[in-house]
mmJSON file of the N, C-alpha and C atoms, coordinates in Angstrom:
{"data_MODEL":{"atom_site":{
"group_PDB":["ATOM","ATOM","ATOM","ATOM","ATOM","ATOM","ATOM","ATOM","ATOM","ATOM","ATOM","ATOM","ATOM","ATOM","ATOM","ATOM","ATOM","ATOM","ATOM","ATOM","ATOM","ATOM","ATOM","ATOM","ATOM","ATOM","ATOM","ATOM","ATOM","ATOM","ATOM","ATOM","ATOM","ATOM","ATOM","ATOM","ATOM","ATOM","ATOM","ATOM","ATOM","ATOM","ATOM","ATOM","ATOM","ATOM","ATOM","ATOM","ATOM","ATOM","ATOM","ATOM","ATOM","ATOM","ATOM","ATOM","ATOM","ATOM","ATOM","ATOM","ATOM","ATOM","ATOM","ATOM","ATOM","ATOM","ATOM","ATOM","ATOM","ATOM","ATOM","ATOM","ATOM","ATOM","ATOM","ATOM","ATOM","ATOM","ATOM","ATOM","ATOM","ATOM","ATOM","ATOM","ATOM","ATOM","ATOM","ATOM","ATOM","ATOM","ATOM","ATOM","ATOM","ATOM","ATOM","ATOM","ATOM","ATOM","ATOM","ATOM","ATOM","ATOM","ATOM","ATOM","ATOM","ATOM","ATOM","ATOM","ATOM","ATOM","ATOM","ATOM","ATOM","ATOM","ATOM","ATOM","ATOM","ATOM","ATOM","ATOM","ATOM","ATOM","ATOM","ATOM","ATOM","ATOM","ATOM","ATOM","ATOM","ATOM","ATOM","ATOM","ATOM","ATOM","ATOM","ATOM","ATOM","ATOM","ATOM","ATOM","ATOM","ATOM","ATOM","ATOM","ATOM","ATOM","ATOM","ATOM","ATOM","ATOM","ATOM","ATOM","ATOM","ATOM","ATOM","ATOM","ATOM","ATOM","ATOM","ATOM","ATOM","ATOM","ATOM","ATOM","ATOM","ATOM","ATOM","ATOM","ATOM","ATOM","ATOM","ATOM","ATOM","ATOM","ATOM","ATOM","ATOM","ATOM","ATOM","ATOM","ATOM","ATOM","ATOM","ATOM","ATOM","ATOM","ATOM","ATOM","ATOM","ATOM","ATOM","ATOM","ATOM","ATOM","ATOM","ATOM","ATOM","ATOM","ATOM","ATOM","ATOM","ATOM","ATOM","ATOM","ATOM","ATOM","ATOM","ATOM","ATOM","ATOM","ATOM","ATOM","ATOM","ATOM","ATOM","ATOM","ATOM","ATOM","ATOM","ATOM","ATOM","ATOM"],
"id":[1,2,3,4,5,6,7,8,9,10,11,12,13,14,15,16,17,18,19,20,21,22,23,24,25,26,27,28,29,30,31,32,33,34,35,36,37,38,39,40,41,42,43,44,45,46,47,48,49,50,51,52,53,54,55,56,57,58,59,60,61,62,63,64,65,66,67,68,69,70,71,72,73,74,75,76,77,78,79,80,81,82,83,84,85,86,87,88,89,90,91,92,93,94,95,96,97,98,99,100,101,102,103,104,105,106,107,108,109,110,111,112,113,114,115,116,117,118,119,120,121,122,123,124,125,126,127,128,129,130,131,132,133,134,135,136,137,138,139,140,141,142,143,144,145,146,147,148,149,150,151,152,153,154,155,156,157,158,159,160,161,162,163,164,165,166,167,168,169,170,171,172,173,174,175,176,177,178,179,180,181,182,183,184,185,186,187,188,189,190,191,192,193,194,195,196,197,198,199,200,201,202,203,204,205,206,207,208,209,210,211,212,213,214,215,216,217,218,219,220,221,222],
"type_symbol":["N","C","C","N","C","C","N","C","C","N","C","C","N","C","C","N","C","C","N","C","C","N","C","C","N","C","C","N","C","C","N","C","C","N","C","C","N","C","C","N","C","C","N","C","C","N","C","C","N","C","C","N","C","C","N","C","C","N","C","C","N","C","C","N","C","C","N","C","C","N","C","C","N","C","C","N","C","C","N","C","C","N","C","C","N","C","C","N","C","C","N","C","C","N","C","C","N","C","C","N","C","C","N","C","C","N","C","C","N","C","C","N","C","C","N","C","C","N","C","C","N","C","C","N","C","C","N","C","C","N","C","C","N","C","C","N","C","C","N","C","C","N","C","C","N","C","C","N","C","C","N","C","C","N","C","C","N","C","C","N","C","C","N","C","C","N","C","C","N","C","C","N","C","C","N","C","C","N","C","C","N","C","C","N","C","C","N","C","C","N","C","C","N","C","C","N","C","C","N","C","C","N","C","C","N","C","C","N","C","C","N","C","C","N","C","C","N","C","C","N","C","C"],
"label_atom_id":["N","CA","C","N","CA","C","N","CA","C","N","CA","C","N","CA","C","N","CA","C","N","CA","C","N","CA","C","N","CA","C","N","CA","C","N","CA","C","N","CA","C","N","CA","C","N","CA","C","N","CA","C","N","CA","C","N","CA","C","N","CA","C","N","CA","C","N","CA","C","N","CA","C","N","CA","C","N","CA","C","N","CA","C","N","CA","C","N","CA","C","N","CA","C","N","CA","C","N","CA","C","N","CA","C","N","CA","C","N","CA","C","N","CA","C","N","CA","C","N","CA","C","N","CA","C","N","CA","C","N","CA","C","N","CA","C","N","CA","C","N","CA","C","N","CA","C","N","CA","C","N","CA","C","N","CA","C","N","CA","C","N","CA","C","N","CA","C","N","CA","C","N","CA","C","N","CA","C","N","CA","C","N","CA","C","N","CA","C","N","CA","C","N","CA","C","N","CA","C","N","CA","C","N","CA","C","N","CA","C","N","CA","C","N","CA","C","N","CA","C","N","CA","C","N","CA","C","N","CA","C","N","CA","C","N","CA","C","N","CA","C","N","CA","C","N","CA","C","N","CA","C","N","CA","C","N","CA","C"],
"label_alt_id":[null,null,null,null,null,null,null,null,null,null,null,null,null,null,null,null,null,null,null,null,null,null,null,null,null,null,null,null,null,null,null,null,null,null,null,null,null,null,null,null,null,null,null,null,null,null,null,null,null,null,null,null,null,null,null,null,null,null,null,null,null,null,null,null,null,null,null,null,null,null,null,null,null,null,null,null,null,null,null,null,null,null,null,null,null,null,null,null,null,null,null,null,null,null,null,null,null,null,null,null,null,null,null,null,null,null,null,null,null,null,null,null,null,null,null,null,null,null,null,null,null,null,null,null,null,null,null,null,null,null,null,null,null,null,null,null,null,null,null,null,null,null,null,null,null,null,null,null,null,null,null,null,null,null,null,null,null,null,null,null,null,null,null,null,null,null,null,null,null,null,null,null,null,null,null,null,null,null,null,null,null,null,null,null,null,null,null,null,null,null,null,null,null,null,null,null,null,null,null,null,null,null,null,null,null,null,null,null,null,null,null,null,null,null,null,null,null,null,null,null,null,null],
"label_comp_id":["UNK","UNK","UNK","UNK","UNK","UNK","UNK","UNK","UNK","UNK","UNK","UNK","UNK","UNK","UNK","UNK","UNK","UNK","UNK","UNK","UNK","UNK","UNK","UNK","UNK","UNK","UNK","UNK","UNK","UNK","UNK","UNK","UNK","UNK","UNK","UNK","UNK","UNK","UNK","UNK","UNK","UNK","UNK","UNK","UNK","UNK","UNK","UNK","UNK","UNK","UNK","UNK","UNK","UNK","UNK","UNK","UNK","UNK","UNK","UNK","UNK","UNK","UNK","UNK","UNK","UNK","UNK","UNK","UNK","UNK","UNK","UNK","UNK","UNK","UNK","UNK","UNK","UNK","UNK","UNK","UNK","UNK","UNK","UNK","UNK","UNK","UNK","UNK","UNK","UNK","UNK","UNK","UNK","UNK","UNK","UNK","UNK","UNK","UNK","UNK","UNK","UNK","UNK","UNK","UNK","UNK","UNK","UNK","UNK","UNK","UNK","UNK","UNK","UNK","UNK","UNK","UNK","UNK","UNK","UNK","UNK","UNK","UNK","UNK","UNK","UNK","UNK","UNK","UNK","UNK","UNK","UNK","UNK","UNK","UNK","UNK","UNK","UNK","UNK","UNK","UNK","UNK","UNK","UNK","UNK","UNK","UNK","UNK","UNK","UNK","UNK","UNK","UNK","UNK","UNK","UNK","UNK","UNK","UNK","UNK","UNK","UNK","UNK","UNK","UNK","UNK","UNK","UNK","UNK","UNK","UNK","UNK","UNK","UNK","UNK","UNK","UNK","UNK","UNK","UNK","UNK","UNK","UNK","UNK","UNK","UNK","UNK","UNK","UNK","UNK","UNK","UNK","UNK","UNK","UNK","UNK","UNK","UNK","UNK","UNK","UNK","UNK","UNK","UNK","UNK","UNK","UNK","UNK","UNK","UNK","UNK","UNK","UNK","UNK","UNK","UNK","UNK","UNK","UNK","UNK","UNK","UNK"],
"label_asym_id":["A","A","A","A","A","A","A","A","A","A","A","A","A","A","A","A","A","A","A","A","A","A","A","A","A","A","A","A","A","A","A","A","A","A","A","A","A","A","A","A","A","A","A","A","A","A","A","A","A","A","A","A","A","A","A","A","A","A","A","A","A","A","A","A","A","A","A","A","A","A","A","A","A","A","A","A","A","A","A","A","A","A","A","A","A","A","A","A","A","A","A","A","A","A","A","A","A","A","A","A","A","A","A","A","A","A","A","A","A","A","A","A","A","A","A","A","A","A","A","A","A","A","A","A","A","A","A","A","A","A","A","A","A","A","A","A","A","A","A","A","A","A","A","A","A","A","A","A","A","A","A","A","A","A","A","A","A","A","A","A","A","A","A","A","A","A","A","A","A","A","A","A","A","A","A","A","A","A","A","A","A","A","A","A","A","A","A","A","A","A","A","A","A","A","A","A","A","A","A","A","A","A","A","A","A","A","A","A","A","A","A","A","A","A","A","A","A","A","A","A","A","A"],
"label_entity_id":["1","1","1","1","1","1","1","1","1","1","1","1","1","1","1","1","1","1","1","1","1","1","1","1","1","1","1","1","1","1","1","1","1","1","1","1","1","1","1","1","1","1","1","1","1","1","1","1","1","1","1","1","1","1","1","1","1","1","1","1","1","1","1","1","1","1","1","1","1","1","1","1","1","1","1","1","1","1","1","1","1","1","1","1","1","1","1","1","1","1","1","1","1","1","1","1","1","1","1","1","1","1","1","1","1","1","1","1","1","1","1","1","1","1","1","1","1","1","1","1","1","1","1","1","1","1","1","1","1","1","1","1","1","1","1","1","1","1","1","1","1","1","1","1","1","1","1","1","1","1","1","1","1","1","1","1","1","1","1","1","1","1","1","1","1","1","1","1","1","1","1","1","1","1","1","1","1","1","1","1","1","1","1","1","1","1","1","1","1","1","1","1","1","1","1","1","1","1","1","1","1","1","1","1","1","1","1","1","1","1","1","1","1","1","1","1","1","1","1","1","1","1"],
"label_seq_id":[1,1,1,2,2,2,3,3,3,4,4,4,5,5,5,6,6,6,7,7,7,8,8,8,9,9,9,10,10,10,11,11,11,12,12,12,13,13,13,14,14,14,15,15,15,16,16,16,17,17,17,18,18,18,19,19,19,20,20,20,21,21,21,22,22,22,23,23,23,24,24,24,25,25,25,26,26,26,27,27,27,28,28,28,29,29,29,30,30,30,31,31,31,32,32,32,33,33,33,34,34,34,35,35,35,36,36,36,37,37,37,38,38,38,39,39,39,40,40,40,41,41,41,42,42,42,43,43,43,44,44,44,45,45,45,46,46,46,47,47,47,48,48,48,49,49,49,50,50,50,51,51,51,52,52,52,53,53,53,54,54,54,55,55,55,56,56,56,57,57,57,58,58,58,59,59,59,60,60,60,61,61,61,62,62,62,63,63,63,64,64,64,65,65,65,66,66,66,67,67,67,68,68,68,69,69,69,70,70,70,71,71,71,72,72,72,73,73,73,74,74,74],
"pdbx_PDB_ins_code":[null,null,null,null,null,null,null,null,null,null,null,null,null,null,null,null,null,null,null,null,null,null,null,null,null,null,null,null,null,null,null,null,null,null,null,null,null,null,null,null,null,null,null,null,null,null,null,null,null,null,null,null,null,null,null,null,null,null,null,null,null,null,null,null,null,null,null,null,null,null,null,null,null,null,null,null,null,null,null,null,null,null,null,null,null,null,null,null,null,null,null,null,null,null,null,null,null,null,null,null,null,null,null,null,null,null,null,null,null,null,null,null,null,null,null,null,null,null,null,null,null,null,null,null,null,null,null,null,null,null,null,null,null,null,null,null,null,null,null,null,null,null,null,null,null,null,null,null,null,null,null,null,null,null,null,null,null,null,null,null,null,null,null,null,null,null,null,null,null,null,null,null,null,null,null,null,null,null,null,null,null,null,null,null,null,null,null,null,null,null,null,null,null,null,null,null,null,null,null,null,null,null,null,null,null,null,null,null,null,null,null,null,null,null,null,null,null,null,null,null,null,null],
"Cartn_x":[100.746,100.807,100.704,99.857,99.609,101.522,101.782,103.377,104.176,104.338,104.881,104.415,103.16,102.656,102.968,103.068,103.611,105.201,105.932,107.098,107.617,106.582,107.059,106.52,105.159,104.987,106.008,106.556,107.364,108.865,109.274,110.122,110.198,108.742,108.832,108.671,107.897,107.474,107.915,109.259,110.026,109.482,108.963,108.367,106.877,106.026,104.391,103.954,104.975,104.569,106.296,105.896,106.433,107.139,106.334,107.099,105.958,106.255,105.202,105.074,104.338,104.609,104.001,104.481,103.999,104.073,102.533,102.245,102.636,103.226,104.103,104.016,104.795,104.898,105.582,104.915,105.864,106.543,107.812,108.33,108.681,109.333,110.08,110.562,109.8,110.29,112.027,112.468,113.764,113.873,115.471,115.019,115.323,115.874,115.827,114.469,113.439,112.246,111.41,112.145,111.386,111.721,110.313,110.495,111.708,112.302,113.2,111.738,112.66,111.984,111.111,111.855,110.3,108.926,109.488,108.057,107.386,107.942,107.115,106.4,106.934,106.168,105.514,105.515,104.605,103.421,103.633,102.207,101.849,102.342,101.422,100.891,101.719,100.619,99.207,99.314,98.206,97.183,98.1,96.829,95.581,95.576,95.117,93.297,93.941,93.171,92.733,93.262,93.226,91.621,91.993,90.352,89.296,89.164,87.818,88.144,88.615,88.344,87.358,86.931,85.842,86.517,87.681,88.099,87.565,86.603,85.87,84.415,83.788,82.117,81.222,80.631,79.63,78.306,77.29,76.104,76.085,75.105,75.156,75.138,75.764,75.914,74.653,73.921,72.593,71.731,71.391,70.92,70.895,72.643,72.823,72.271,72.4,72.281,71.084,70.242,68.586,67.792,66.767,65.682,64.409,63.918,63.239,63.347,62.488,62.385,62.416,61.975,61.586,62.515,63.809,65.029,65.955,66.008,66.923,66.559,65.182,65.006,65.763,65.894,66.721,67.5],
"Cartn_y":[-22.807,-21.439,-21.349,-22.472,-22.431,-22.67,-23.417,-23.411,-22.269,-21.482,-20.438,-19.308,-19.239,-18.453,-18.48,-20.173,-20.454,-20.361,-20.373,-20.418,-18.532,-17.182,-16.438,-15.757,-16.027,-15.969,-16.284,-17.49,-18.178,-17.343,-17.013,-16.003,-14.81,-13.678,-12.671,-12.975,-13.922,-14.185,-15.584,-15.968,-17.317,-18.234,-17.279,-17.29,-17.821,-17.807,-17.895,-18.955,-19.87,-21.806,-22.418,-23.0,-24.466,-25.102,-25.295,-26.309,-26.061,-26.505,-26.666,-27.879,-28.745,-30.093,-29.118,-29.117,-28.747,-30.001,-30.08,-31.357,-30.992,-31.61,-31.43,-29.657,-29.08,-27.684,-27.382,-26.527,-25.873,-24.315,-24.113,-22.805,-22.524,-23.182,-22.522,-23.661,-23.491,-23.724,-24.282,-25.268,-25.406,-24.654,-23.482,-23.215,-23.848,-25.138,-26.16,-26.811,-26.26,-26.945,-25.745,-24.226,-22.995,-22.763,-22.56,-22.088,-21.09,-20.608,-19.086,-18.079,-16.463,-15.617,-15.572,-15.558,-15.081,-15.675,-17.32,-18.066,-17.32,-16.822,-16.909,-15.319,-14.283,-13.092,-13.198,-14.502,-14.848,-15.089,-15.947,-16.631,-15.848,-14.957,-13.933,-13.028,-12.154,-11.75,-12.515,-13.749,-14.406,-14.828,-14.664,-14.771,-13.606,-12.632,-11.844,-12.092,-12.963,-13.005,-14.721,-15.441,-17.206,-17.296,-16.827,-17.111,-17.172,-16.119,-15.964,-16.991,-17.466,-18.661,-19.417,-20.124,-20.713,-22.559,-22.832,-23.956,-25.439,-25.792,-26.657,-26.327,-26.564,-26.178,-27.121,-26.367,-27.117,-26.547,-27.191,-26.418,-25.423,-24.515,-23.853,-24.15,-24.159,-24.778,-24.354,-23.076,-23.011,-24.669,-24.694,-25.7,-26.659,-27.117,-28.52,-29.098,-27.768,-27.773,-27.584,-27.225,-26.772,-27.207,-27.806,-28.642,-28.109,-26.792,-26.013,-25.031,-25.148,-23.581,-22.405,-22.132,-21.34,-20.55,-21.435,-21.518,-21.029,-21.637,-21.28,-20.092,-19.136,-17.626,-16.845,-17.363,-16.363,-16.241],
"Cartn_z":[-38.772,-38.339,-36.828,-36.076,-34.685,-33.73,-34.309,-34.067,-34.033,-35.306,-35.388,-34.284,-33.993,-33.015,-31.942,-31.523,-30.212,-29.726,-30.526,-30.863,-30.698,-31.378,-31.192,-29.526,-29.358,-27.658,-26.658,-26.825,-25.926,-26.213,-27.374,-27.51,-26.878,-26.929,-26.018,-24.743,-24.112,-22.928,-22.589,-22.194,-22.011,-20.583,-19.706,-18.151,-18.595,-19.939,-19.537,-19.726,-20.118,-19.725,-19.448,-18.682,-17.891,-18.875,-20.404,-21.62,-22.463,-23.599,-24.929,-26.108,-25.786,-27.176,-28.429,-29.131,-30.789,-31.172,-31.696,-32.814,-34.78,-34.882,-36.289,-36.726,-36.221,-36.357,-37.627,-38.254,-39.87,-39.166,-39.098,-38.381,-39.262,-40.273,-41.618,-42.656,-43.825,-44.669,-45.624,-45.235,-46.302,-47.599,-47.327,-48.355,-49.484,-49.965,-50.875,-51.437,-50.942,-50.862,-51.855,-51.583,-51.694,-53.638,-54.217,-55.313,-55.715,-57.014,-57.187,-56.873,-56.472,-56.904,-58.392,-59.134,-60.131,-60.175,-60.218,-59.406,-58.385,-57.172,-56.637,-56.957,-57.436,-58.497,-58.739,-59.715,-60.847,-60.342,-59.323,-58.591,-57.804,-57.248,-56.269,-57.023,-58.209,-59.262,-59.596,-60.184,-60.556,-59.278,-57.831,-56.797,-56.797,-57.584,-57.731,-58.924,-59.408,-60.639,-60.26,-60.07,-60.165,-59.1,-58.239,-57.126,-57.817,-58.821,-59.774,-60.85,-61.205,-62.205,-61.8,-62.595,-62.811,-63.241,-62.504,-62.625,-63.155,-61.764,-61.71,-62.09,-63.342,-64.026,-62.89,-62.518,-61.329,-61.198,-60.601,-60.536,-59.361,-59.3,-57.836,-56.732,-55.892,-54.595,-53.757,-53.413,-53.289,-54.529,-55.078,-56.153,-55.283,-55.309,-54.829,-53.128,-52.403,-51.127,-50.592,-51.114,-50.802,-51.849,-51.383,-52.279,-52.122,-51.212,-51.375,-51.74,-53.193,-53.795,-53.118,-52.002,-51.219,-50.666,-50.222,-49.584,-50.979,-51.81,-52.72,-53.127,-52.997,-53.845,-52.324,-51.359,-50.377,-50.065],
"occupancy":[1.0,1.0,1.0,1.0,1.0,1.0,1.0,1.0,1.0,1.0,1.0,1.0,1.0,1.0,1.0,1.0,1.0,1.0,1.0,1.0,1.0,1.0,1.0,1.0,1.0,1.0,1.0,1.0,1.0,1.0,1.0,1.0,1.0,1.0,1.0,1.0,1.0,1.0,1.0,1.0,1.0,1.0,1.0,1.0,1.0,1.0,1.0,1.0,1.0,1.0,1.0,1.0,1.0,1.0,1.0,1.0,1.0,1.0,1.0,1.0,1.0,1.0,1.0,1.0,1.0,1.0,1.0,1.0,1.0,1.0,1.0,1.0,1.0,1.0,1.0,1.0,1.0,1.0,1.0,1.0,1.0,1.0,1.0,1.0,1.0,1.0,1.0,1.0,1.0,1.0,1.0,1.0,1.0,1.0,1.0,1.0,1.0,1.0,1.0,1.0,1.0,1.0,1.0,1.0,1.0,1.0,1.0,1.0,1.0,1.0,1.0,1.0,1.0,1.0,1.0,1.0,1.0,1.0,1.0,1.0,1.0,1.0,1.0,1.0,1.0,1.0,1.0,1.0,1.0,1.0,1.0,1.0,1.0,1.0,1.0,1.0,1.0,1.0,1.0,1.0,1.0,1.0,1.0,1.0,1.0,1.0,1.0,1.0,1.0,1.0,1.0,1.0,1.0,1.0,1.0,1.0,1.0,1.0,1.0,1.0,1.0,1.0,1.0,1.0,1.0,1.0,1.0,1.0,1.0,1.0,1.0,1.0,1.0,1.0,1.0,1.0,1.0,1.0,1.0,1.0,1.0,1.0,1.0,1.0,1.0,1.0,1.0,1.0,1.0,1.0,1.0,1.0,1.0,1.0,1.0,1.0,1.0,1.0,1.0,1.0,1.0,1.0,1.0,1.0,1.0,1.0,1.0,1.0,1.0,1.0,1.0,1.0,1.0,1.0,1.0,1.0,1.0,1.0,1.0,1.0,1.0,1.0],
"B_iso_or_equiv":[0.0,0.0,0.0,0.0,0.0,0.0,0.0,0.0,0.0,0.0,0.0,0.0,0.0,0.0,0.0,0.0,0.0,0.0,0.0,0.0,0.0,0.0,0.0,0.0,0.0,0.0,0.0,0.0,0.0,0.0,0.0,0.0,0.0,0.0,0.0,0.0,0.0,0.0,0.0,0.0,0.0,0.0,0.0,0.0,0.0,0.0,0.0,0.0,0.0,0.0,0.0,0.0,0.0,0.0,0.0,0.0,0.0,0.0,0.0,0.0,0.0,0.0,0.0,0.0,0.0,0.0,0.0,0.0,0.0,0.0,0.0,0.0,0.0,0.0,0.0,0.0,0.0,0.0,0.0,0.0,0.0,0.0,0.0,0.0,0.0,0.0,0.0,0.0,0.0,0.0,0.0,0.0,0.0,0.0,0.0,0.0,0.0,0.0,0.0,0.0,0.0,0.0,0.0,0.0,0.0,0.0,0.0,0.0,0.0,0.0,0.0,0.0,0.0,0.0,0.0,0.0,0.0,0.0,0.0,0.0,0.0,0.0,0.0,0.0,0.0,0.0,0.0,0.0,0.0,0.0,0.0,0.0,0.0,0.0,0.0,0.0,0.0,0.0,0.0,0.0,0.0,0.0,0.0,0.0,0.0,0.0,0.0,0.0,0.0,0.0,0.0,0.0,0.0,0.0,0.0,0.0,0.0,0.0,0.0,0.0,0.0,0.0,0.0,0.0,0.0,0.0,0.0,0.0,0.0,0.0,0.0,0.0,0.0,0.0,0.0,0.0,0.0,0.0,0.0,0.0,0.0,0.0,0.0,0.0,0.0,0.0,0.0,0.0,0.0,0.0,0.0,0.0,0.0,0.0,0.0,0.0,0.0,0.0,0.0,0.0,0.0,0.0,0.0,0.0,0.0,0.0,0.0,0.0,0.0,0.0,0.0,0.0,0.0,0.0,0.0,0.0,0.0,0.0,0.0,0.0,0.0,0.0],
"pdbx_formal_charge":[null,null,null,null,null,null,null,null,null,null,null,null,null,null,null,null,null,null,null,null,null,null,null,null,null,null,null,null,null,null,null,null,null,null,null,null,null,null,null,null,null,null,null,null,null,null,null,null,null,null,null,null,null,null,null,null,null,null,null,null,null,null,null,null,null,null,null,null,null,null,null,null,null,null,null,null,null,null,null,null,null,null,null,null,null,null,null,null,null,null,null,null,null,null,null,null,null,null,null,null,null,null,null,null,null,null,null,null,null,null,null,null,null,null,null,null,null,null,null,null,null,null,null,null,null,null,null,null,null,null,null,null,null,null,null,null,null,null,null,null,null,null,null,null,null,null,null,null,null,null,null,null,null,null,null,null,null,null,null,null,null,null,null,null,null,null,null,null,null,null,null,null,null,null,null,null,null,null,null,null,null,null,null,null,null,null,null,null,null,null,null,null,null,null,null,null,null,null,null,null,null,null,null,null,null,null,null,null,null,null,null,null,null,null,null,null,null,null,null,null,null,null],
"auth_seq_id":[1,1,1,2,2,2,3,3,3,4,4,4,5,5,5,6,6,6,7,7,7,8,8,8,9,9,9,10,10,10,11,11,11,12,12,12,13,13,13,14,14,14,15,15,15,16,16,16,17,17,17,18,18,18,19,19,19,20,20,20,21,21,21,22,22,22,23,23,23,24,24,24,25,25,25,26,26,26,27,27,27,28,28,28,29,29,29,30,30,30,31,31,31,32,32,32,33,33,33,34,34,34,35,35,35,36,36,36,37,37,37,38,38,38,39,39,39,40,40,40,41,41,41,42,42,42,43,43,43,44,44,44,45,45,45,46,46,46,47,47,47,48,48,48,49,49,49,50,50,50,51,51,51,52,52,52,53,53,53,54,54,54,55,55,55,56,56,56,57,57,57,58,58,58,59,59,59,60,60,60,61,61,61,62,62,62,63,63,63,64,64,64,65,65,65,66,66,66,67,67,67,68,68,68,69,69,69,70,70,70,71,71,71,72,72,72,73,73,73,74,74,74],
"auth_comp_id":["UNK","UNK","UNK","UNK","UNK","UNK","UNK","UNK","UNK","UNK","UNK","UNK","UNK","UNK","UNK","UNK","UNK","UNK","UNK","UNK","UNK","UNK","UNK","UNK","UNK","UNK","UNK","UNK","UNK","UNK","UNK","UNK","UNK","UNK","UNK","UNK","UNK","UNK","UNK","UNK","UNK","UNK","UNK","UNK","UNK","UNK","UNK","UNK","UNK","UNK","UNK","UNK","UNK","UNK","UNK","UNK","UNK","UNK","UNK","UNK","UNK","UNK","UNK","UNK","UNK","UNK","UNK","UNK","UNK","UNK","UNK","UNK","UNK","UNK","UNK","UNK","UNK","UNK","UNK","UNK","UNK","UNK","UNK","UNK","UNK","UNK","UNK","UNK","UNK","UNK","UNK","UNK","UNK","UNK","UNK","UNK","UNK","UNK","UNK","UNK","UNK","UNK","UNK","UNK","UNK","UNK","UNK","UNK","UNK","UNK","UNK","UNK","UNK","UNK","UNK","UNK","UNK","UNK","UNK","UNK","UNK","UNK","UNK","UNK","UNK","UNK","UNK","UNK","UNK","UNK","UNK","UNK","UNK","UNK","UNK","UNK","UNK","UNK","UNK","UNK","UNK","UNK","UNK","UNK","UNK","UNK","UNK","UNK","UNK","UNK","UNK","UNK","UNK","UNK","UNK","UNK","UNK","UNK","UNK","UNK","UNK","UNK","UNK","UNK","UNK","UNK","UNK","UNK","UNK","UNK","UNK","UNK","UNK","UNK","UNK","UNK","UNK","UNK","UNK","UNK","UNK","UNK","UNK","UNK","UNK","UNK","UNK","UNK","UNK","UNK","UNK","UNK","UNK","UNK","UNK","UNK","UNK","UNK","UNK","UNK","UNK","UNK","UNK","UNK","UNK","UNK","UNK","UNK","UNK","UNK","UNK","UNK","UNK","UNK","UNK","UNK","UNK","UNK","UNK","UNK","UNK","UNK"],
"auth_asym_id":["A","A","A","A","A","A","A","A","A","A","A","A","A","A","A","A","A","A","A","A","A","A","A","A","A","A","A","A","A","A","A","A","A","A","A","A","A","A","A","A","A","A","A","A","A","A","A","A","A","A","A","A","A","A","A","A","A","A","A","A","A","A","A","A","A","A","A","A","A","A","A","A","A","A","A","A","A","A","A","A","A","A","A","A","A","A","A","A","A","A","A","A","A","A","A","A","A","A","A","A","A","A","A","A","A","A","A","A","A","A","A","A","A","A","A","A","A","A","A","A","A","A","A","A","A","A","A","A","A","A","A","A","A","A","A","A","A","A","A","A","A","A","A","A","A","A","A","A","A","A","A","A","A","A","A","A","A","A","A","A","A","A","A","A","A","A","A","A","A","A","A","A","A","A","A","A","A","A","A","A","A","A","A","A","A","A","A","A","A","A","A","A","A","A","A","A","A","A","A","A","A","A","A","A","A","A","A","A","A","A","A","A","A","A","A","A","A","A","A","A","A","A"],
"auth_atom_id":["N","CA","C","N","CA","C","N","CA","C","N","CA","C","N","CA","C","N","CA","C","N","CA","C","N","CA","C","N","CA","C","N","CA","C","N","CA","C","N","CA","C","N","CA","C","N","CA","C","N","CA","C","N","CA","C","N","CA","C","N","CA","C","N","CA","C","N","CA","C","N","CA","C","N","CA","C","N","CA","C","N","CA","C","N","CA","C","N","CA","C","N","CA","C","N","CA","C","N","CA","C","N","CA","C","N","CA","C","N","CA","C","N","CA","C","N","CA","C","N","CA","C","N","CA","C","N","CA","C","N","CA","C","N","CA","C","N","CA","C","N","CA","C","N","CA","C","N","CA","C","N","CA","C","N","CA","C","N","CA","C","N","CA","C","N","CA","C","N","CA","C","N","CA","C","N","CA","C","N","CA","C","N","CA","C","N","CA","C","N","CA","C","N","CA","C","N","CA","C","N","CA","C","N","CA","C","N","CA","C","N","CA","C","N","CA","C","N","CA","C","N","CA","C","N","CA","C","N","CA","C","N","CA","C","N","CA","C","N","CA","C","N","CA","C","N","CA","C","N","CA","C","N","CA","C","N","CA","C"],
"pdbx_PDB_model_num":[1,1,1,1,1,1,1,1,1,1,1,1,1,1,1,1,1,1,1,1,1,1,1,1,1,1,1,1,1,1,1,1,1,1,1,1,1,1,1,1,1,1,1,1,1,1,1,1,1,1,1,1,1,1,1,1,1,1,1,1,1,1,1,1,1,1,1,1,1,1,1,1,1,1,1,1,1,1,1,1,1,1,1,1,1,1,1,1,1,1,1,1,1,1,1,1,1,1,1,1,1,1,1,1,1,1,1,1,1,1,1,1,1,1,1,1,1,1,1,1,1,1,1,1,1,1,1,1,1,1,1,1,1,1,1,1,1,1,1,1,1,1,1,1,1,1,1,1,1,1,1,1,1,1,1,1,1,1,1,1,1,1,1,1,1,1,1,1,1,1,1,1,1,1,1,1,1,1,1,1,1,1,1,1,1,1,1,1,1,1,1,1,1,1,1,1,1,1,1,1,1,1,1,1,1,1,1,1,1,1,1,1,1,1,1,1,1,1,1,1,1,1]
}}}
């Protein structure tokens, strides 16, 4: 995304650097690479709902991360 940013700056403002190295920049996607539409429907619908899954069963990350009781009731 830092690419794309730099890429549209340097577009409005061609004068506000000298030159620019971009380290492996993503500007755009192939679209041979790009899912069809309904895929991608499908999955932006379900971005809606997928975050709250409960994927991976794990203990509480408070739990795992704090070993004082004390710390974990706050």
């Amino acid at each position: 995304m830092g690419g794309a940013v730099a890429i549209l700056l340097h577009r409005k403002k061609p004068t506000f650097w000298d030159g620019a190295i971009l380290v492996a920049p993503m500007c755009k996607i192939a679209d041979y690479l790009k899912p069809n539409a309904m895929v991608i429907n499908a999955l932006t619908k379900l971005s809606t709902v997928i975050p709250k899954w409960k994927v991976i069963p794990m203990n509480s990350i408070i739990d795992v991360g704090f070993r004082d009781p004390r710390v974990r009731k706050e």
